[in-house]
C-alpha positions in Angstrom: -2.0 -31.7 -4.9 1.3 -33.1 -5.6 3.8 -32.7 -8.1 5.1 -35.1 -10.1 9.6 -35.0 -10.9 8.2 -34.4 -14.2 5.9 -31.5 -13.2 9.0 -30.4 -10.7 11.1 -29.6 -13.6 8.4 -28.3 -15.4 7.6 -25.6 -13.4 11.1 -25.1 -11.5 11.1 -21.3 -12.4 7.8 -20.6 -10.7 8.6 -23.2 -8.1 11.9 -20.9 -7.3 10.0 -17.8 -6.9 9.5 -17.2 -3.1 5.8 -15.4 -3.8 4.7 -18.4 -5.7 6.7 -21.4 -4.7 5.6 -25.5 -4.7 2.1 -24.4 -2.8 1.4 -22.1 -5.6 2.0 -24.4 -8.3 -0.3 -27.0 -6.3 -2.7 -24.4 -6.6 -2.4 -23.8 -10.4 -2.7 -27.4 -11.3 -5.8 -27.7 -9.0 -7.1 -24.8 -10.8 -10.2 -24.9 -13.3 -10.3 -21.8 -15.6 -12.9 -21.5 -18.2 -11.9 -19.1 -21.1 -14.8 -17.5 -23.4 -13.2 -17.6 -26.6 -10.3 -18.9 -28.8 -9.6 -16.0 -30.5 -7.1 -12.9 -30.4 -7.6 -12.7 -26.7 -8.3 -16.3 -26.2 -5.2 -17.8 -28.1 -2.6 -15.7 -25.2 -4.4 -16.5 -22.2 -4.9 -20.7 -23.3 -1.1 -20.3 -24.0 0.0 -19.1 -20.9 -2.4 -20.5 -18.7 -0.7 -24.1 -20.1 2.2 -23.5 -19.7 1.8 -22.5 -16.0 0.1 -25.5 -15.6 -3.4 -24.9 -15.0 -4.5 -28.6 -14.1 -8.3 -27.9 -16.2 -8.8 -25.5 -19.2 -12.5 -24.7 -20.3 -12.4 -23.3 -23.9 -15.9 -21.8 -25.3 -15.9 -20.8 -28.8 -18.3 -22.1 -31.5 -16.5 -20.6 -34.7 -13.8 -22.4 -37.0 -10.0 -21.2 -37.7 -9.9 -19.2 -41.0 -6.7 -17.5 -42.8 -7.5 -14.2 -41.7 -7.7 -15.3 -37.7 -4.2 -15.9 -38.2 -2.6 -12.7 -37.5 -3.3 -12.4 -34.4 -5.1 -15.4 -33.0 -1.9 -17.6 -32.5 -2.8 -20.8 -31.1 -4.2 -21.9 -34.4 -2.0 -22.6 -37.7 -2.7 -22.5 -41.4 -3.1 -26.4 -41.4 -5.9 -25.5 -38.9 -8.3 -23.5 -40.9 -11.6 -25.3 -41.6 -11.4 -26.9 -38.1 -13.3 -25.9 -34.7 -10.9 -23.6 -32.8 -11.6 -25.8 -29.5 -10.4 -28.6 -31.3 -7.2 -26.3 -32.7 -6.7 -25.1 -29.6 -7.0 -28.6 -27.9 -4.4 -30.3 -30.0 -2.3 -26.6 -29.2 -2.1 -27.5 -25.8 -1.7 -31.0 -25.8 1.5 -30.5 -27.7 2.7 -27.5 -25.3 1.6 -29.4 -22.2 0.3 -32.6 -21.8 -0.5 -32.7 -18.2 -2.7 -29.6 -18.3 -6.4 -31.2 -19.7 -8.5 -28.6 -21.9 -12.2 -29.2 -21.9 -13.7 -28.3 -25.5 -17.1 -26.5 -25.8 -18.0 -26.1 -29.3 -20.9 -23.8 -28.8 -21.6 -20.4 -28.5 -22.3 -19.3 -24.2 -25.6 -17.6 -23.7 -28.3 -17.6 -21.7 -29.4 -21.5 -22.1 -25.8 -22.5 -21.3 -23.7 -19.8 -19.7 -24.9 -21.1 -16.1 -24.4 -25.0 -15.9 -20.7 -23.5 -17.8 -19.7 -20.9 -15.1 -20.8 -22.6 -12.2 -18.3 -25.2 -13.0 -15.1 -23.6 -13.0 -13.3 -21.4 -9.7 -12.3 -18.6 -12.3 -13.5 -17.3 -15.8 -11.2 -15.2 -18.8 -13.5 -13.6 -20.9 -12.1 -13.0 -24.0 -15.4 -12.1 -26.2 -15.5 -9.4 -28.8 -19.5 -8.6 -28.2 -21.5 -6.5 -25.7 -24.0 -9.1 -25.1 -21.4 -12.0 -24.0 -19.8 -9.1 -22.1 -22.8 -8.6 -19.7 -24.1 -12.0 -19.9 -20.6 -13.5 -18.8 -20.5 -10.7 -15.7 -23.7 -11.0 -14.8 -23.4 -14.6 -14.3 -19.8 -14.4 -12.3 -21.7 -12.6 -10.2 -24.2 -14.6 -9.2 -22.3 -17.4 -8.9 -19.7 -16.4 -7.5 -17.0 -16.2 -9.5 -13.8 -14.1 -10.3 -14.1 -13.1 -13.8 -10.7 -11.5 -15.5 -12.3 -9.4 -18.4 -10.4 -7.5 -21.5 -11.4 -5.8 -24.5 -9.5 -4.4 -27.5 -10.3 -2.0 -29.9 -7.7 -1.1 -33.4 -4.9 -0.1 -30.9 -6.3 0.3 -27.7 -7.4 -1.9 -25.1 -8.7 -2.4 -21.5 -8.9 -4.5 -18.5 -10.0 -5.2 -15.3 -10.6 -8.2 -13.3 -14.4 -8.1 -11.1 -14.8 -10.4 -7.9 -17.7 -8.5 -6.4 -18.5 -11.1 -3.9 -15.6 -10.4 -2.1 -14.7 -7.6 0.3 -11.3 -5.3 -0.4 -8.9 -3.7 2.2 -11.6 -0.8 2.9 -14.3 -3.7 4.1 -16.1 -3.0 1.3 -17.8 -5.3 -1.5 -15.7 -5.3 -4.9 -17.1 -3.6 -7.8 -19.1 -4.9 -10.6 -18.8 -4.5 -14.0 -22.2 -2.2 -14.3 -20.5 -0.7 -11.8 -18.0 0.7 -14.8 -20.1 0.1 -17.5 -23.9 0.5 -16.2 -25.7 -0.2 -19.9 -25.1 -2.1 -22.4 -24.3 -0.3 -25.9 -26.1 -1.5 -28.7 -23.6 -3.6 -30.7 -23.8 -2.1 -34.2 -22.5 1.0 -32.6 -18.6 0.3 -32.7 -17.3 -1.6 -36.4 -16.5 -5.2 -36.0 -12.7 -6.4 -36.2 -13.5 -7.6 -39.9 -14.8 -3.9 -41.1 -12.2 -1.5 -38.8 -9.2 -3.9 -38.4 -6.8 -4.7 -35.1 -3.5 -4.7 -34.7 -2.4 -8.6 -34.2 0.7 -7.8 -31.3 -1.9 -5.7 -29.3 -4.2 -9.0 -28.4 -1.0 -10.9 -27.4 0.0 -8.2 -24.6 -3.7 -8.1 -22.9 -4.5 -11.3 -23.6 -0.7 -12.0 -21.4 -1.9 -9.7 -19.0 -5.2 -11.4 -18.5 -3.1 -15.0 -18.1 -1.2 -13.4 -15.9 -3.7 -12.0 -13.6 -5.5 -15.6 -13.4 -2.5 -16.7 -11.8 -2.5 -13.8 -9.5 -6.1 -14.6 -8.1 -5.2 -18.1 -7.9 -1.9 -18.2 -6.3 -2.7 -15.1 -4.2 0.2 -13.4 -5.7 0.6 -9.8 -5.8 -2.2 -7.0 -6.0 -4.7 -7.8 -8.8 -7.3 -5.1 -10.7 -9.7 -5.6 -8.7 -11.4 -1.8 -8.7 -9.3 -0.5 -11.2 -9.2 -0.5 -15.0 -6.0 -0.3 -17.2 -6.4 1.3 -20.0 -4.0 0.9 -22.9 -2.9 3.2 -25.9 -0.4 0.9 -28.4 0.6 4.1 -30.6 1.7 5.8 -27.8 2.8 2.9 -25.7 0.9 4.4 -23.0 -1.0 2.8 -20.0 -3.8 4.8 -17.9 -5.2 3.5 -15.0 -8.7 4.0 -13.2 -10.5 3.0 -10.1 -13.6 2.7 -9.7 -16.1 1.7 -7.0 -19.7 0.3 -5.7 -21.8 2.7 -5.6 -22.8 3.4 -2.1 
């Protein structure tokens, strides 16, 4: 896919990395990622993912911007609240990047959708804040076939971990999946909701960052990705943990 003198200077930092290079940003602009929510986790990864140039954004959220997203979900602005946040985010990217094309789906993904939208795209963000999109979201990657980069956050900790169990790692073995890590699914009235225990606004920007930044790892073949291991993140501390984990034999 080539790049336009206008995408060339554009992307010239990543171009000038040796790891990365012009094929690399070829293969971000031929890229379609679909990203389940606009939200705190959402707002990061449609941000960077833009402005690397990711050539098709999906975007599936089916809520509207209100005042009190606004502290952490930054894609959105006070002159967006009362609107869709795939339109926000929309008119976001179209003003950060213009060449990158987001796909709005104003709905919410389940079980009558989630198929027809994840058999569409090469990769998928989730970016969810409930157990049942969790699994839904993994369960379908899985069949289909598709790397899924997932995070969650709590007040001021976090995790994530990206899953591509149909593929083999270095030991010849099939990936992990994510009921690999997480076998059941918790019942969701068990943990508060971010309205009743709060979150801290900076801590969705870093994994929501991290999550960007591991899509372009899987897509431009770049580094070692988390495949098999978990991150685990403690903002009052400022300390990460990391954990592998494996397919049970």
């Amino acid at each position: 896919m080539v790049l336009s003198p206008e995408e060339l200077e554009r992307y010239a930092r990543h171009i000038v990395l040796a790891d990365l290079g012009g094929a690399g940003q070829q293969a971000l602009k031929a890229a379609k990622v679909l990203v389940i929510g606009a939200g705190g986790l959402g707002s990061p990864v449609i941000q960077y993912l833009a402005a690397a140039g990711i050539g098709t954004i999906g975007v599936v959220d089916d809520d509207v911007v209100s005042l009190s997203n606004l502290q952490r979900q930054t894609i959105h602005t006070t002159d967006s609240c009362g609107i869709s946040k795939v339109e926000s985010a929309s008119t976001f990217v179209s003003g950060l990047n213009p060449q990158v094309e987001l796909v709005g789906y104003n709905t919410r993904l389940d079980t009558s959708n989630g198929e027809d939208l994840i058999s569409a795209y090469d990769i998928v963000v989730d970016g969810s804040d409930n157990f049942d999109t969790r699994y839904l979201v993994a369960d379908l990657c899985d069949k289909h076939e598709k790397t899924l980069v997932t995070a969650a956050v709590g007040q001021f900790d976090a995790s994530i971990t990206t899953l591509k169990p149909h593929k083999v790692g270095p030991d010849g073995k099939a990936y992990p999946r994510y009921r690999d890590i997480f076998p059941n699914k918790p019942d969701d009235d068990l943990l508060p909701t971010c309205a009743e225990a709060g979150i801290l606004g900076a801590l969705t920007g870093i994994i929501g960052s991290m999550q960007a930044m591991e899509v372009i790892k899987e897509i431009t073949s770049v580094g070692e990705g988390l495949a098999g291991r978990i991150l685990m993140f403690d903002s009052r501390s400022a300390r990460w943990q990391e954990f592998s984990y494996a397919r049970p034999e």
